[in-house]
C-alpha positions as CSV (number, residue, x, y, z in Angstrom):
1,X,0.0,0.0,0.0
2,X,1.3,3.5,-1.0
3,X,1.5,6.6,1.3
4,X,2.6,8.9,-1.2
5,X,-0.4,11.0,-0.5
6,X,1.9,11.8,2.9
7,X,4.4,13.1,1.3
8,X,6.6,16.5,2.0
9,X,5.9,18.0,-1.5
10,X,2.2,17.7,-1.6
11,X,1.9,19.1,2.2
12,X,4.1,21.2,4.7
13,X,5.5,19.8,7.8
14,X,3.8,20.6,10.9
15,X,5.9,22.1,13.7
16,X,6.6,20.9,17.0
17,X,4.8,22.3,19.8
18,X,1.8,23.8,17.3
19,X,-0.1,24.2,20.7
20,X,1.9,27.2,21.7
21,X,1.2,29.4,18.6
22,X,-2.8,28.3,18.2
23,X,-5.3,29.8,16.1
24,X,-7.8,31.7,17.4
25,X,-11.7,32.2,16.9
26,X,-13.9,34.7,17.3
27,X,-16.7,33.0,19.3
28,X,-17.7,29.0,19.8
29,X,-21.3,27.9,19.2
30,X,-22.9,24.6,20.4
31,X,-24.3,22.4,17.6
32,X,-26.5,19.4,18.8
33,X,-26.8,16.8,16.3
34,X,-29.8,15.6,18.2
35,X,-31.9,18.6,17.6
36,X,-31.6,20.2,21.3
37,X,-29.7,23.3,21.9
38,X,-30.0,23.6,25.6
39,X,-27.4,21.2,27.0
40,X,-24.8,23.0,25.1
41,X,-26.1,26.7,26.0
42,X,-25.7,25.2,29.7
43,X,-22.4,25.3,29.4
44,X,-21.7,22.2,32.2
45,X,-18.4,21.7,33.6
46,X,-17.3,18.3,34.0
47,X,-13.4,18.7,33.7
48,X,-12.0,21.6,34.6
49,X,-8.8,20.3,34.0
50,X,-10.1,20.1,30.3
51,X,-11.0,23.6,30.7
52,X,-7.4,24.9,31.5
53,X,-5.6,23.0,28.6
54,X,-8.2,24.9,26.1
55,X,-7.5,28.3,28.0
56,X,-3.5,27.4,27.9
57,X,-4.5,26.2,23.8
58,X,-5.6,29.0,23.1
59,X,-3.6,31.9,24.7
60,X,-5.0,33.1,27.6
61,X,-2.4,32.9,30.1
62,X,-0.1,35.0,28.1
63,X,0.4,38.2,29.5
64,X,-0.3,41.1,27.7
65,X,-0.7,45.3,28.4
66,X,-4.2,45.1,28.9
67,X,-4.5,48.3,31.1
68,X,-8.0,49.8,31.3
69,X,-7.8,53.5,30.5
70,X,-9.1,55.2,33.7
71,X,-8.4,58.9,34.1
72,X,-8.0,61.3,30.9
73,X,-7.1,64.5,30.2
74,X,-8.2,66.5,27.3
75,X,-7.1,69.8,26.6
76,X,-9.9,72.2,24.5
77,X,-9.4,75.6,22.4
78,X,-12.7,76.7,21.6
79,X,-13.3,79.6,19.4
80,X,-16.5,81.7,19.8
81,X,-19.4,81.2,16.4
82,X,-19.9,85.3,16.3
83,X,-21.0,86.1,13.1
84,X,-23.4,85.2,10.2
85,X,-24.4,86.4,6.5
86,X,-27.7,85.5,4.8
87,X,-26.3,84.1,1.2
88,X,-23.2,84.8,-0.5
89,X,-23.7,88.6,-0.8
90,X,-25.3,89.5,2.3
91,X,-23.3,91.9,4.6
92,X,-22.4,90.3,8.0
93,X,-24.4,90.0,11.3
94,X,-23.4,89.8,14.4
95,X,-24.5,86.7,16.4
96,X,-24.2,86.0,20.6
97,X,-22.1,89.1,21.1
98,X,-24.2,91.4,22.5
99,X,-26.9,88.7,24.0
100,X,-27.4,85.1,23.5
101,X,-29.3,84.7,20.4
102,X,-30.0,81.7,18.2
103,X,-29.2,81.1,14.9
104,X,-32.5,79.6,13.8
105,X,-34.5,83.1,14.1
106,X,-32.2,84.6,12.5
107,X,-31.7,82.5,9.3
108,X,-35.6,81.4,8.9
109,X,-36.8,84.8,9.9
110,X,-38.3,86.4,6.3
111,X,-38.0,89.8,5.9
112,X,-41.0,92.3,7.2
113,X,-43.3,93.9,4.5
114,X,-44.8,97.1,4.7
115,X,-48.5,97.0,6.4
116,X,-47.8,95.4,10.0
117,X,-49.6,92.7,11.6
118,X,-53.1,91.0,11.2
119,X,-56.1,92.8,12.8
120,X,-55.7,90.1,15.8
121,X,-53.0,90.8,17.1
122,X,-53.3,95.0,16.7
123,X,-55.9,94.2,19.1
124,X,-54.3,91.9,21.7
125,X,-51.1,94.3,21.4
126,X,-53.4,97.4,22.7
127,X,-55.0,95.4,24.9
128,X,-52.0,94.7,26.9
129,X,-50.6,98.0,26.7
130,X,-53.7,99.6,28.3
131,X,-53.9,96.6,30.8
132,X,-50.3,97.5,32.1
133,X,-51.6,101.4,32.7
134,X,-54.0,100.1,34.4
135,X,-52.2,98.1,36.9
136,X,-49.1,101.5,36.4
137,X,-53.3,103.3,38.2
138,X,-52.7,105.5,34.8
139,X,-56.1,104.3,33.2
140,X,-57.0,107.6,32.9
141,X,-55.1,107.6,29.7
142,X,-57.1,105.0,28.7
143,X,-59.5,107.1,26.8
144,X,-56.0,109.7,25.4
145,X,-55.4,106.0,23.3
146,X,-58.7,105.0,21.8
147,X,-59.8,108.4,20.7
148,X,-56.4,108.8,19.0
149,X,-55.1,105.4,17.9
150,X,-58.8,104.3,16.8
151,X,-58.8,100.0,15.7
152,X,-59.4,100.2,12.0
153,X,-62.2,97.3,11.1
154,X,-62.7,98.7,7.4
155,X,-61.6,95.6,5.5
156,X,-60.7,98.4,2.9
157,X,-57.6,99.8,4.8
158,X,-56.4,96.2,5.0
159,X,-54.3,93.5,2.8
160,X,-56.6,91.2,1.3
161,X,-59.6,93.2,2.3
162,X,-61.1,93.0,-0.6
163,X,-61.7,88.8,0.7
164,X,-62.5,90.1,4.6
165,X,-66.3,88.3,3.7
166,X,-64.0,85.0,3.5
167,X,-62.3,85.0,6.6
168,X,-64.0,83.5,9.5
169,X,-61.8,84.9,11.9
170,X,-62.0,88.5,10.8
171,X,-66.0,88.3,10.8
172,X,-65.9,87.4,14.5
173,X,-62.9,89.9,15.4
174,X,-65.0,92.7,13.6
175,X,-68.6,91.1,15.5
176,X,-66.5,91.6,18.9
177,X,-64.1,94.6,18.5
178,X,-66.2,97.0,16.3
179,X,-68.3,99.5,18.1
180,X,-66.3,99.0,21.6
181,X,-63.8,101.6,21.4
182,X,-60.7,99.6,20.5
183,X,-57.4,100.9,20.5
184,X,-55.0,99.8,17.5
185,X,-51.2,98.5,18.9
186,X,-49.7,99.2,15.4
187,X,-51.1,102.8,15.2
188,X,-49.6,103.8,18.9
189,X,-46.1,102.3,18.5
190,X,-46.1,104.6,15.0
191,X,-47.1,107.8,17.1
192,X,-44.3,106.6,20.1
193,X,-41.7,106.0,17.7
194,X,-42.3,109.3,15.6
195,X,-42.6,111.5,19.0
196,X,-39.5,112.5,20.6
197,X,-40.6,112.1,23.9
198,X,-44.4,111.5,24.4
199,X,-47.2,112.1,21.6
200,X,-48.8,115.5,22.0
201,X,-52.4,114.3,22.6
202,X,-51.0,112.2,25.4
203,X,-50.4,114.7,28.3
204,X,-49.5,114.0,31.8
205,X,-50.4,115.8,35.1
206,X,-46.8,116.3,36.4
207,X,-43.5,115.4,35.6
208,X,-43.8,112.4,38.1
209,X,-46.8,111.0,35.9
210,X,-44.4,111.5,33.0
211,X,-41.6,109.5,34.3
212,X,-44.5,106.6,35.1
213,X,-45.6,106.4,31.7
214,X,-42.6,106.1,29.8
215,X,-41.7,103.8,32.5
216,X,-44.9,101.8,30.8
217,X,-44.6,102.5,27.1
218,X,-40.5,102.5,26.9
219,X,-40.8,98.4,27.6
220,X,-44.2,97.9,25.8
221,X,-42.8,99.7,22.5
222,X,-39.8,97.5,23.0
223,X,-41.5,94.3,23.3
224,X,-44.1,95.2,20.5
225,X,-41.1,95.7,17.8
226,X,-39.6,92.7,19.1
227,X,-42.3,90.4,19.0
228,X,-45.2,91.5,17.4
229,X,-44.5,93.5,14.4
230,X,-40.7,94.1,13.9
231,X,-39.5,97.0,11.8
232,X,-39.8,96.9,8.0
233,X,-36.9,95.1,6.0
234,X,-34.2,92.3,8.2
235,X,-32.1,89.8,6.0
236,X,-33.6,87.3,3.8
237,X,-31.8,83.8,3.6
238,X,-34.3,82.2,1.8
239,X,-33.8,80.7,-2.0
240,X,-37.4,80.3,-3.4
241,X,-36.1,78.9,-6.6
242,X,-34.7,76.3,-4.4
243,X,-37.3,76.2,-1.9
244,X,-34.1,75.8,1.0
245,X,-32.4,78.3,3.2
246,X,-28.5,79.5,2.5
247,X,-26.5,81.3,4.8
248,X,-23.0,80.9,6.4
249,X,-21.4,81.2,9.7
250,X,-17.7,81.8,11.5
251,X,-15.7,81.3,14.0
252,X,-12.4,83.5,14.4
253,X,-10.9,83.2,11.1
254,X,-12.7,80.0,10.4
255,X,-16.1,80.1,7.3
256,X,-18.2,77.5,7.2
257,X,-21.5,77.8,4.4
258,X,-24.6,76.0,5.0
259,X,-26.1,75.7,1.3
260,X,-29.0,73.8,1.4
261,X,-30.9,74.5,5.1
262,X,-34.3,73.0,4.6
263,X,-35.7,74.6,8.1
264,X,-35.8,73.5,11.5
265,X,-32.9,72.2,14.1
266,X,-29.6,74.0,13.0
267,X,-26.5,71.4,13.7
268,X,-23.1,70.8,12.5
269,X,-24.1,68.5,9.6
270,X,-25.7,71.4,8.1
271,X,-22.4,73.0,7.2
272,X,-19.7,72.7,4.7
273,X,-16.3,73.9,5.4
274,X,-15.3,76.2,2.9
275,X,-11.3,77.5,1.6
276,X,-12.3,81.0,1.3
277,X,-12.3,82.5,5.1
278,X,-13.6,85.9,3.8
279,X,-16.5,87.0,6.2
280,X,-15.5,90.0,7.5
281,X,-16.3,91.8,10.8
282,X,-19.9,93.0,10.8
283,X,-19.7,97.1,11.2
284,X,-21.2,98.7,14.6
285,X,-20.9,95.5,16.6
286,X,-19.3,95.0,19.9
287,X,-15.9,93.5,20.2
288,X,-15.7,89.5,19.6
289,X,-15.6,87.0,22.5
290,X,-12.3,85.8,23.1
291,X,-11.0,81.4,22.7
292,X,-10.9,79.4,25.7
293,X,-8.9,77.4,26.5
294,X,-10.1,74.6,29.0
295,X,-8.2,71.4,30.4
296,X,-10.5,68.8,31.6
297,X,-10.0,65.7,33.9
298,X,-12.6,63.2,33.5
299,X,-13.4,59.3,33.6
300,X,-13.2,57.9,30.9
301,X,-16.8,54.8,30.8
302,X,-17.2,52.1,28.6
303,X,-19.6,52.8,25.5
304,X,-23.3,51.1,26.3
305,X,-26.2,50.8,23.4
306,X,-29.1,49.5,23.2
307,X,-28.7,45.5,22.0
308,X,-25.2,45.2,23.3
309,X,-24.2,42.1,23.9
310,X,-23.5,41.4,27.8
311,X,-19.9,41.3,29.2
312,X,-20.2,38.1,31.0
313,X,-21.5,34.5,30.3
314,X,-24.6,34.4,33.0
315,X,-25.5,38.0,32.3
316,X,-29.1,38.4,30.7
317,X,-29.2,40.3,27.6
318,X,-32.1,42.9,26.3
319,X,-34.3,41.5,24.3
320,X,-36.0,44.2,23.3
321,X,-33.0,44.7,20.5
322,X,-31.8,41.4,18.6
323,X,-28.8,42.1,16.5
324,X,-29.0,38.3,15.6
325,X,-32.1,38.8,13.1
326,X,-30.6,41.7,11.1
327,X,-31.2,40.7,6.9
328,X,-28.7,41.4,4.8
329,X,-27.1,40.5,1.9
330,X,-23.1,40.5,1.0
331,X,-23.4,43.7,-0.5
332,X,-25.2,45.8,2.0
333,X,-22.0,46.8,3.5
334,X,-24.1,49.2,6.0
335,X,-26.0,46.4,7.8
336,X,-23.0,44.0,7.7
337,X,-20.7,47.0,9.4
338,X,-23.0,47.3,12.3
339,X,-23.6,44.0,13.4
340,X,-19.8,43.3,13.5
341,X,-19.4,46.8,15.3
342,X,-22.0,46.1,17.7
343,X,-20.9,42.3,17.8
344,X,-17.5,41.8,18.0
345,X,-15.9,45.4,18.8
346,X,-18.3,47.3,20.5
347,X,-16.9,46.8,24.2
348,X,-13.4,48.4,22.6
349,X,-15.1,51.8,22.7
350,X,-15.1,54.1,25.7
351,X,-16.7,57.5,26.0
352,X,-15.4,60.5,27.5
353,X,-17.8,63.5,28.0
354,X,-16.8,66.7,27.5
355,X,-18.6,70.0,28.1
356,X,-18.1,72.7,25.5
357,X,-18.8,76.3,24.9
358,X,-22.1,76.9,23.5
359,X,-21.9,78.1,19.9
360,X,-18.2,77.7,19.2
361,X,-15.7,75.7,17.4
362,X,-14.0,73.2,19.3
363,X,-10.2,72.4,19.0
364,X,-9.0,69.3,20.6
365,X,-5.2,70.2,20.9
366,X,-4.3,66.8,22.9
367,X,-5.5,63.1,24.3
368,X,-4.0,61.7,26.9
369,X,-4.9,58.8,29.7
370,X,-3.5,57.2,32.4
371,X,-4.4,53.2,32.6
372,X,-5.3,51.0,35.5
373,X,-1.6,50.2,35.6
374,X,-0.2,54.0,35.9
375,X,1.2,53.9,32.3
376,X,0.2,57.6,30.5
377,X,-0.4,57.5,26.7
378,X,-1.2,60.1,23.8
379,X,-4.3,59.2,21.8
380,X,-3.3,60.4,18.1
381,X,-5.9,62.1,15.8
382,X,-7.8,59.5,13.8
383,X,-6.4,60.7,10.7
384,X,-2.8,60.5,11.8
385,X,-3.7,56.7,13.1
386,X,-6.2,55.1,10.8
387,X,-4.6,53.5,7.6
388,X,-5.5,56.0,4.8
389,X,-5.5,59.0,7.1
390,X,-9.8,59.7,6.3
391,X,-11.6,58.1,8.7
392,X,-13.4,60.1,10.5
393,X,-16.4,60.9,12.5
394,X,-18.0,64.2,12.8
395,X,-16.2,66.1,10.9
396,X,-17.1,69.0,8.4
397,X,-15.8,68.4,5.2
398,X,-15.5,71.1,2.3
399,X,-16.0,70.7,-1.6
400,X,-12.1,68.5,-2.3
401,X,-13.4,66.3,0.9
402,X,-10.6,67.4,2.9
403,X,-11.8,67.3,6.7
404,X,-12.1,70.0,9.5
405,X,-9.7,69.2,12.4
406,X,-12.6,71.1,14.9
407,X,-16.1,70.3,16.1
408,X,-18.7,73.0,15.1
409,X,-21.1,73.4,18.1
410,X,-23.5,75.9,16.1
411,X,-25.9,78.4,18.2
412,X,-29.0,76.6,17.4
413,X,-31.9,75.9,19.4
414,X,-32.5,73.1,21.7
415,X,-36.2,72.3,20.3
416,X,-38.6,74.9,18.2
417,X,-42.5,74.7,18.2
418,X,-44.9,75.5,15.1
419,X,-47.7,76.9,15.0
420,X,-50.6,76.7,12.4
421,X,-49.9,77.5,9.2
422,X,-50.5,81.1,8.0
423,X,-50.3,80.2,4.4
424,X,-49.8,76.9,2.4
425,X,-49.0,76.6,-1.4
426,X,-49.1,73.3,-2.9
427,X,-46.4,72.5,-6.0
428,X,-48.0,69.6,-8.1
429,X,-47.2,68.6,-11.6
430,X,-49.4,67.7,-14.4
431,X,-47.8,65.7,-16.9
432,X,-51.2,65.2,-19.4
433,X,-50.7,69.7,-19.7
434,X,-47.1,69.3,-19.3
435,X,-46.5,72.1,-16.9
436,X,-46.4,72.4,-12.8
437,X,-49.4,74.1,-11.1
438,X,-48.8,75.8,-7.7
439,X,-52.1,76.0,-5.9
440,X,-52.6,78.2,-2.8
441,X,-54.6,76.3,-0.4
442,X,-54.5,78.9,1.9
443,X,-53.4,82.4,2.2
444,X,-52.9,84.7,5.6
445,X,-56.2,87.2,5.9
446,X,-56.7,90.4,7.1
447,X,-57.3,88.9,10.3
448,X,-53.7,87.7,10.1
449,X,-54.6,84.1,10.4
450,X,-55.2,81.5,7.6
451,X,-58.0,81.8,5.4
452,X,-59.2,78.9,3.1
453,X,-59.3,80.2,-1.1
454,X,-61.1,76.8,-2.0
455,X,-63.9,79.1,0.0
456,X,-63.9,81.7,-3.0
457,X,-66.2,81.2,-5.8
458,X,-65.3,80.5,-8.8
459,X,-67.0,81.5,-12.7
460,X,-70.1,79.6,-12.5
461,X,-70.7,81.3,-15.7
462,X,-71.2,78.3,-18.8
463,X,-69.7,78.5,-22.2
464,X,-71.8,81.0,-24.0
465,X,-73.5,78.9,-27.7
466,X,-71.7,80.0,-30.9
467,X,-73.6,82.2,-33.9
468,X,-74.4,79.0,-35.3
469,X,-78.4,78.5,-34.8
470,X,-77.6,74.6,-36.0
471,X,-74.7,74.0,-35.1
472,X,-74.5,70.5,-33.1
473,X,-70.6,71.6,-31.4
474,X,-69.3,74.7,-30.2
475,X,-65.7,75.7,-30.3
476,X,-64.6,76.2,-26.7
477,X,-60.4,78.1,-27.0
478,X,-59.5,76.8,-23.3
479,X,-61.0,75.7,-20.2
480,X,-60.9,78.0,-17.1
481,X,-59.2,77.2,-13.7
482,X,-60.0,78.4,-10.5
483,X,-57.6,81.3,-9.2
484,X,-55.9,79.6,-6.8
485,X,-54.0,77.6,-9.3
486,X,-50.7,79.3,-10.8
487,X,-48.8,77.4,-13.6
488,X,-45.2,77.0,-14.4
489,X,-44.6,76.8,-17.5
490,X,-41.3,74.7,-18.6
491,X,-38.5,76.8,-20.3
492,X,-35.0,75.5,-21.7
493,X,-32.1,77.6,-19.7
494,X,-29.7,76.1,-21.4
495,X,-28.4,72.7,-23.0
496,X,-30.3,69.6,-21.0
497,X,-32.0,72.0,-18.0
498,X,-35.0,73.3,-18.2
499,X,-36.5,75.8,-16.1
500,X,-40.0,76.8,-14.8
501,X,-41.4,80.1,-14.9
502,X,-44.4,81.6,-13.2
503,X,-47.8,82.5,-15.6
504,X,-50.9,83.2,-15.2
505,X,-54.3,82.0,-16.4
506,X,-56.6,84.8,-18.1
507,X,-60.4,84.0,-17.2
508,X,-63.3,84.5,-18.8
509,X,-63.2,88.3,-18.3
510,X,-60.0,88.5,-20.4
511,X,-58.0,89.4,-16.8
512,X,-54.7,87.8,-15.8
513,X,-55.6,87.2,-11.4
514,X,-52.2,87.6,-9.4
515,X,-51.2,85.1,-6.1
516,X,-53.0,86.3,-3.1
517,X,-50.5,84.9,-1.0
518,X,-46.8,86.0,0.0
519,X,-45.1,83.2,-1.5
520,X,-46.0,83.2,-5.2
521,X,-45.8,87.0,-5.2
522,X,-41.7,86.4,-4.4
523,X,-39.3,87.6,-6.8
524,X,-37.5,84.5,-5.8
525,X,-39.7,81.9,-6.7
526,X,-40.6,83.6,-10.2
527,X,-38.6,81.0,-11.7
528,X,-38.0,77.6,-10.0
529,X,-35.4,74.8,-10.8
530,X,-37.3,72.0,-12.5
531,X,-35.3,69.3,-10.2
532,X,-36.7,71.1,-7.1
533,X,-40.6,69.5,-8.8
534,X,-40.6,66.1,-7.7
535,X,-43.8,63.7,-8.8
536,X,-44.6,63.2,-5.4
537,X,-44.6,67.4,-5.5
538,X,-43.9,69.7,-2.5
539,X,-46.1,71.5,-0.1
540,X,-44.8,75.1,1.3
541,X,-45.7,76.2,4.6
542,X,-45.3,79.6,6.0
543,X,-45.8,79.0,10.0
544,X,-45.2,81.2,13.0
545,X,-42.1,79.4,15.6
546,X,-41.2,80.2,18.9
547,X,-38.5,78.8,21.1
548,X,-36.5,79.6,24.4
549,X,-33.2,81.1,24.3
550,X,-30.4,80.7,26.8
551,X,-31.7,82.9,29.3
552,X,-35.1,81.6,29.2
553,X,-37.0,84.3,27.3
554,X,-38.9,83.4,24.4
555,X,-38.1,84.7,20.6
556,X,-41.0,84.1,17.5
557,X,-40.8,84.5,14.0
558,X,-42.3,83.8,11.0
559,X,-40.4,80.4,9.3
560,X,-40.7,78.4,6.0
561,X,-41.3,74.2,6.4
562,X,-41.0,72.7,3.4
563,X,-42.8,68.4,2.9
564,X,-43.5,66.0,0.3
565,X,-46.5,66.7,-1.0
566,X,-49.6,64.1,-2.1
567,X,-48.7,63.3,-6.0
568,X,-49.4,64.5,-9.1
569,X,-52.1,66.6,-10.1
570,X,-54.6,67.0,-12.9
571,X,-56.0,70.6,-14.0
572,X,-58.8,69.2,-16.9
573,X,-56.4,71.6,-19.0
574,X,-57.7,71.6,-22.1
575,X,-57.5,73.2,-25.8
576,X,-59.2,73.9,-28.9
577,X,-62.3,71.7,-27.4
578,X,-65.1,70.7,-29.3
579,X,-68.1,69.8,-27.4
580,X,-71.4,69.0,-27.8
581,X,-74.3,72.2,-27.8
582,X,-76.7,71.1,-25.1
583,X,-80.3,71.5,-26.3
584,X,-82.5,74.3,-24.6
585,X,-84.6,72.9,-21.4
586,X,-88.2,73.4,-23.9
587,X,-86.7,72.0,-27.2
């Protein structure tokens, strides 16, 4: 019998003592040929001795630097976020110098438009005022206000008075206000702010009496501007042909450009980094904050998540989370890099919390931790350590994808809070007229709140019979849309990219009707991107926000929210129709 298949050419000699160099796996599972799991998951011990050869097999009495890392000490250089710029062109603003403000106000606020606020809250806005004068015992003035400062209900002397009949809200303002001798909040903080001191129809007693009513208008004319109706103009960062916001902040000599904001939380994934550091120092404001730097001592914990698998053998696990049933195939890298993260190298991580100044950007200047056995190390940058020197981890990239070596920590708000909406627009697309419509669902009243323009009513008037005593079909030129519906009309901009520009629809009467709304009536959304369309189309939401600052007091302004909208839409466009000539009721 032959044993050539043993020979030294077809395989390689095995060494002596294999048992001290062994492989290693990354975990053991029990099979049970019979069918049953459980004596294997039991894990029995019958020979311990058994148990110690396999740990001696298989490494685990070699000793190794295995110290935990328990103390560490980070040293921070943190450079203040103090200015902003609406755009590209915008001049620069200056941002938590003077007080701590919030970035999201000022980006989504949209510029104030000649005409003031909504008969509402001209109301409420007096009615505080002469509240505080009476609890300031100068109600005596009360009467100085009304007869002077008169509430307007003419729907006349209003925007979008000439649709006061279809707003609910202003029909029961003008039911409750009119003929009770209201005084109109927009109309006094125009006579405070034109007076040099008080308005001439309001005349105190005594220069005491003076003293107490600026005491009570200085604050009220204050808070008004502030909150209710703030003065005419402000920066506009809004890109209707884009439908997105566009601004960009920095930090010392440090730029980064946020082009595509779509509204809401403001963090540092909504920035780019960029190589021209160009925003200048905004002209009037107070000197910048100065860096910090800040040395911290902390603790350094091991990284917990939900579904982690538990440290030791008897330790129950949370269900709730199975990491064991996650689907994927071999080329859905995502799914396959998580499980062996969470898996196999999760308990590597640790997590060291550090506190940093609000609205800044962070410098981490150096790493280092003591382990359990009193050896001090440096923990390198990830890109100085990791193979290719681009792995990173929040980190703002610019256009080249060359990484930031700080951590932004924008000024942004903690949580913000929407109101209803004041006005909604509705961007659909019609594929059988080939065109986009936008539709105003609703548009703000002269109440200042929303007012529904499917209420309006719309040319009931039928197409009119032709000369043509026997004709059987009349000739009908185009069919007539509702007012509320705006098209965009495609328009090649240049080679493959169309554009869409605003129209309008003549009606019956031969007249062109504009928007009624704010939105369609913006320069900026004249002409829209034909990408920024989608079939599902896009709703557009003006809505009033409000949130908290640092201090606790509350900021509101008027914001843009931007959702998928509910598919395509179909207008019953049609042209050049002929259609049947209905025979007279007595024929």
């Amino acid at each position: 019998m032959s044993f050539d298949f043993l020979s030294k050419d077809r395989f390689v000699e095995v060494e002596s003592f294999a048992a001290l160099n062994p492989p290693s796996w990354t975990r053991l599972e029990p099979q049970s040929a019979a069918g049953d799991p459980r004596p294997g998951i039991e894990a029995r011990v019958h020979d311990p001795l058994w148990f110690l050869a396999r740990q001696w097999q298989l490494g685990e009495f070699q000793g190794e630097d295995a110290g935990t890392p328990l103390s560490v000490r980070v040293v921070t250089n943190s450079v203040p976020v103090d200015r902003w710029a609406a755009g590209d062109d915008a001049a620069p603003r200056a941002i938590g110098r003077d007080l701590p403000d919030l970035l999201e106000p000022q980006v989504e606020r949209e510029p104030v438009k000649l005409g003031g606020p909504g008969l509402r809250l001209r109301a409420e806005a007096a009615v505080a005022l002469l509240s505080a004068l009476d609890e300031a015992n100068l109600g005596v003035h009360r009467v100085a206000f009304v007869a002077n400062c008169p509430l307007d209900v003419n729907p006349a002397h209003h925007p979008d008075g000439a649709h006061a009949a279809l707003d609910p809200e202003w029909l029961r303002l003008v039911r409750l206000l009119d003929r009770r001798g209201m005084a109109d909040g927009e109309h006094i903080c125009e006579a405070l702010e034109a007076a040099a001191d008080l308005p001439t129809w309001l005349a105190p007693a005594d220069a005491a009496e003076h003293d107490e009513l600026r005491a009570v208008l200085d604050p009220w004319r204050e808070w008004y501007r502030a909150e209710i109706s703030p003065p005419q103009g402000g920066d506009d960062a809004w890109v209707g042909e884009r439908f997105e916001y566009h601004f960009r902040i920095a930090a010392g000599q440090r730029t980064f450009d946020a082009p595509a904001h779509e509204g809401g939380d403001i963090d540092w994934y909504s920035f780019d980094a960029t190589a021209d550091d160009s925003l200048p120092e905004p002209q009037g404001a107070g000197a910048a904050p100065d860096a910090r730097r800040e040395i911290h001592a902390l603790l350094a914990s091991p990284l917990r998540y939900p579904g982690m698998p538990a440290d030791r053998l008897w330790e129950m696990e949370d269900a709730r989370v199975n990491l064991g049933v996650v689907e994927s195939e071999p080329w859905d890298l995502a799914r396959l890099l998580l499980a062996e993260f969470a898996l196999t190298y999760g308990n590597d991580w640790l997590v060291v919390p550090v506190d940093v100044r609000y609205g800044s950007l962070v410098y981490v200047e150096s790493v280092l931790y003591t382990t359990t056995f009193g050896e001090t190390f440096v923990v390198r940058p990830t890109s100085e350590a990791s193979p290719d020197g681009r792995w990173r981890m929040f980190a703002i990239t610019n256009s080249a994808g060359e990484a930031s070596e700080a951590m932004l920590v924008p000024p942004g708000a903690v949580s913000t809070q929407d109101g209803p909406a004041f006005e909604e627009v509705l961007f659909v697309r019609d594929e059988m007229a080939n065109l986009a419509w936008a539709i105003e669902r609703s548009v703000q009243g002269p109440s200042g709140q929303a007012r529904q323009r499917s209420r309006e009513r719309d040319d009931p008037r039928p197409q009119a019979p032709g000369p043509m005593q026997s004709a059987q079909l009349d000739y009908l030129l185009q069919t007539t849309l509702p007012a509320r519906w705006i098209p965009y009309l495609p328009r090649s901009s240049g080679y493959h990219a169309i554009d869409l520009v605003q129209g309008r629809m003549p009606g019956i009467d031969g007249i062109s009707p504009d928007p009624a709304g704010r939105i369609l009536n913006e320069n900026n959304v004249k002409k829209l991107k034909d990408a920024e369309i989608p079939r599902e189309g896009l709703l557009v939401r003006r809505t009033p926000s409000i949130t908290r600052r640092a201090d606790g007091s509350y900021v509101r302004w008027t914001t843009r929210r931007v959702r998928i909208g509910r598919g395509e839409g179909s207008s019953q466009l049609a042209f050049d129709s002929a259609n049947p000539r209905r025979s007279p009721p007595n024929a």
